[in-house]
C-alpha positions in Angstrom: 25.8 20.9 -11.6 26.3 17.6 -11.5 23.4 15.3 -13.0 22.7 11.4 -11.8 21.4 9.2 -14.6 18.5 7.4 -13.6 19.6 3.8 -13.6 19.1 3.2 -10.0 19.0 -0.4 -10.4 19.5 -1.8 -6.6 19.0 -5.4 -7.9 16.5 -7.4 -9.5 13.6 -6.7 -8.1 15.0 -3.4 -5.9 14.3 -0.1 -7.5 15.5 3.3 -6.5 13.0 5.9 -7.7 14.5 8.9 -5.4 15.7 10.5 -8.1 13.2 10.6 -10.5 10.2 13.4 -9.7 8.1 11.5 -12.1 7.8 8.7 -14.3 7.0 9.3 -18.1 5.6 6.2 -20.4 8.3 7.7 -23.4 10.6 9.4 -21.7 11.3 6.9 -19.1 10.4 3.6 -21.6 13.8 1.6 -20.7 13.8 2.3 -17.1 9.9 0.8 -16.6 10.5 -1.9 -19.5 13.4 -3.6 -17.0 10.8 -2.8 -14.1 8.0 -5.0 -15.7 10.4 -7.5 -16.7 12.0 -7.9 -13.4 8.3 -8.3 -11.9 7.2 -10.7 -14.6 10.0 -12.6 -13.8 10.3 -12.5 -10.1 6.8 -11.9 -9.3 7.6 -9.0 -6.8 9.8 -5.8 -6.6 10.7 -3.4 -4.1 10.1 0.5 -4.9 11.9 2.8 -2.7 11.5 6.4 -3.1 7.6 6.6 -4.2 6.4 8.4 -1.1 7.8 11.4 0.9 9.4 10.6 4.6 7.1 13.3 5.9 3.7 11.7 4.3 5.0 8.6 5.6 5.1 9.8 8.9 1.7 11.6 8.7 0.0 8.2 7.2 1.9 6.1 10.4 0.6 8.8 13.2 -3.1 8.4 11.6 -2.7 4.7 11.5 -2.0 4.4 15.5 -4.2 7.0 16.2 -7.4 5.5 14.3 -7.1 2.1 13.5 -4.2 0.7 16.0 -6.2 1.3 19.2 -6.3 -2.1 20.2 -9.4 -4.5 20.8 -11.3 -2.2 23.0 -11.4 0.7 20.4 -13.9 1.6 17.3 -11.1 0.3 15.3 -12.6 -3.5 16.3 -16.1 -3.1 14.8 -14.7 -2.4 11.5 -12.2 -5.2 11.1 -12.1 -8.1 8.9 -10.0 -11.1 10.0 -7.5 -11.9 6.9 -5.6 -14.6 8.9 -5.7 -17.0 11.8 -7.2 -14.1 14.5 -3.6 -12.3 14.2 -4.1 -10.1 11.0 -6.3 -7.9 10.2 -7.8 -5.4 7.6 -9.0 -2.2 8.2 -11.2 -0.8 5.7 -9.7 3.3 4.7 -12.0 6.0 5.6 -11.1 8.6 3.0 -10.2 11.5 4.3 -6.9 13.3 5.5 -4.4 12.1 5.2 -5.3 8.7 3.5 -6.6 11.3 0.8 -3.6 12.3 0.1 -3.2 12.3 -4.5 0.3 10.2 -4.0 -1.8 7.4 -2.7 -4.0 7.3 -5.5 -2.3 8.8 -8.5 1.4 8.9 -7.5 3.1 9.9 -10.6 6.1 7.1 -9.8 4.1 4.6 -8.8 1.0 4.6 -11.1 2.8 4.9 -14.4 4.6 1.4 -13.3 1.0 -0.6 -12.0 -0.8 0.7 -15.6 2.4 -1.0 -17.6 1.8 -4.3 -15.5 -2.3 -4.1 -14.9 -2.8 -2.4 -17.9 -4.2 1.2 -19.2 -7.9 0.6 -17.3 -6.2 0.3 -14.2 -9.0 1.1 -11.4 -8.4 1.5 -7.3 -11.5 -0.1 -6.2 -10.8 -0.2 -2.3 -7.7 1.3 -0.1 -7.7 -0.8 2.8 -4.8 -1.8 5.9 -3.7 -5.1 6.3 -2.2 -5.5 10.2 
């Protein structure tokens, strides 16, 4: 069996998290220290590997089918303009599959926001910006 090491550094503020199942505060301490540093420094990174293909998919199909209907649809009545009349954000309804636990306890993803937002780290709203 051959074993990867995970140091799937892309770049600077890339990060590779397909093979990781998880993310551990001890076990994985060097591997989110450079994380936080590269965001503290840059002010941005880029995660691949948090979410499956398949819930990515799933998420997409829901998105067009309840919030992308255009302006005729329900969709309109529960939009809030977040630019100029070309962008706007949808308020989550949550239920399948924006309920899915990887959107709100993802155990790569959440591990890495509580090291930069710290411990009481709270998801107040889930909303899509479009």
């Amino acid at each position: 069996m051959i074993s990867r090491k995970p140091t799937q550094v892309v770049n600077q503020t890339s990060f590779d998290l397909n093979v990781f199942e998880s993310l551990c505060p001890n076990r994985d301490k060097a591997f989110l220290d450079g994380m936080e540093s590269s965001f503290n420094q840059e002010g941005m990174m880029r995660i691949e590997g948090v979410f499956s293909k398949d819930l990515i998919q799933r998420l997409h199909n829901a998105y067009f089918d309840v919030y992308a209907v255009g302006d005729k649809g329900k969709a309109q009545s529960v939009r809030f303009d977040v630019g100029y009349g070309d962008r706007f954000l949808y308020p989550v309804v949550f239920r399948h599959p924006f309920d899915h636990p990887s959107l709100y306890d993802s155990s790569l993803l959440f591990p890495l926001l509580r090291r930069i937002l710290g411990e009481q780290l709270i998801i107040q709203s889930f909303g899509i910006v479009s």
